[in-house]
N, C-alpha and C positions, 0 to 999 in steps of 0.2 A: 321535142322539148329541148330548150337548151340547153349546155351545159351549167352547173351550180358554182358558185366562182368561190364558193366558200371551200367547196371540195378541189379545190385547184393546188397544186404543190408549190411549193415557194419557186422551183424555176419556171413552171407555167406561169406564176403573178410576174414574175421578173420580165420572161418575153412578151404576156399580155399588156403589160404596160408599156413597151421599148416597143410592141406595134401600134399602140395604140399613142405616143407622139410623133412614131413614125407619117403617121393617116393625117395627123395634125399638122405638117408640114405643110408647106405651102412650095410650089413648084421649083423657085428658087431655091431654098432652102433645102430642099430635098434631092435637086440637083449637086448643090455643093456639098451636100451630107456623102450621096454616093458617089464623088470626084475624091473628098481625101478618105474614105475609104480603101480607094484606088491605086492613090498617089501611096498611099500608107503599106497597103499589102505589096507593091510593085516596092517599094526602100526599103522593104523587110525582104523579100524574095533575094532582091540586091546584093543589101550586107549579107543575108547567109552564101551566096552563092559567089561572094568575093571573100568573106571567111573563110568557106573552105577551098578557094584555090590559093591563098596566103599561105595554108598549112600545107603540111607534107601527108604525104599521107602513106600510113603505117602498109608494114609487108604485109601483115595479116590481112587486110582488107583487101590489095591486089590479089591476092594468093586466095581468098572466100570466091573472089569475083569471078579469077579465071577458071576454081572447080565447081563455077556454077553453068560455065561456059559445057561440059560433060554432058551435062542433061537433055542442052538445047538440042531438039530435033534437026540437022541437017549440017550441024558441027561435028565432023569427024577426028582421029588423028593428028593428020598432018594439019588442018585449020587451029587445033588447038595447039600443038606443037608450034607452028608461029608465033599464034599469041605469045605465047611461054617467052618465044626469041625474044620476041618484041620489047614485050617489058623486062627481059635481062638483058638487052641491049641499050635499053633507053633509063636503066637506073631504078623500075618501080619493084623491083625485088632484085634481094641479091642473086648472083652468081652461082652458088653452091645447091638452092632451094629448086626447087620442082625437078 
């Protein structure tokens, strides 16, 4: 038996109905439906991914990153002790820290 559409939750009617103009599309139409979808997720992916390299980015976040480098299996010492140089050489934490 199939489902009863009266017992359906208002986000089940909301995707049953967004598939069900989906189905009504016609090949054209459907083709250009899922092109700026595409076009849309890929400009959103874009700007965030050119947002956050416009920004700086905070020592605490460097400093999260690299004591998460600790855990990783095959990351010793001296590999994390690089790191460390690394980014107190190249400015992503200060001098003082780790």
């Amino acid at each position: 038996m199939s489902k009863r559409s009266c017992r359906r939750t208002e986000d089940a009617k909301m995707i049953h109905e967004k598939a069900v103009r989906m189905r009504k599309m016609t090949d054209e139409q459907l083709v250009h439906y899922v092109e700026d979808r595409i076009a849309k997720a890929e400009s959103e992916g874009y700007n965030r991914i050119k947002k956050d390299a416009s920004g700086d980015l905070d020592n605490s976040t460097v400093k999260y990153f690299l004591d998460g480098f600790r855990q990783v299996p095959g990351v010793g010492k001296i590999t994390y002790k690089r790191l460390v140089e690394y980014a107190k050489e190249n400015g992503y934490i200060p001098e003082e820290r780790c």
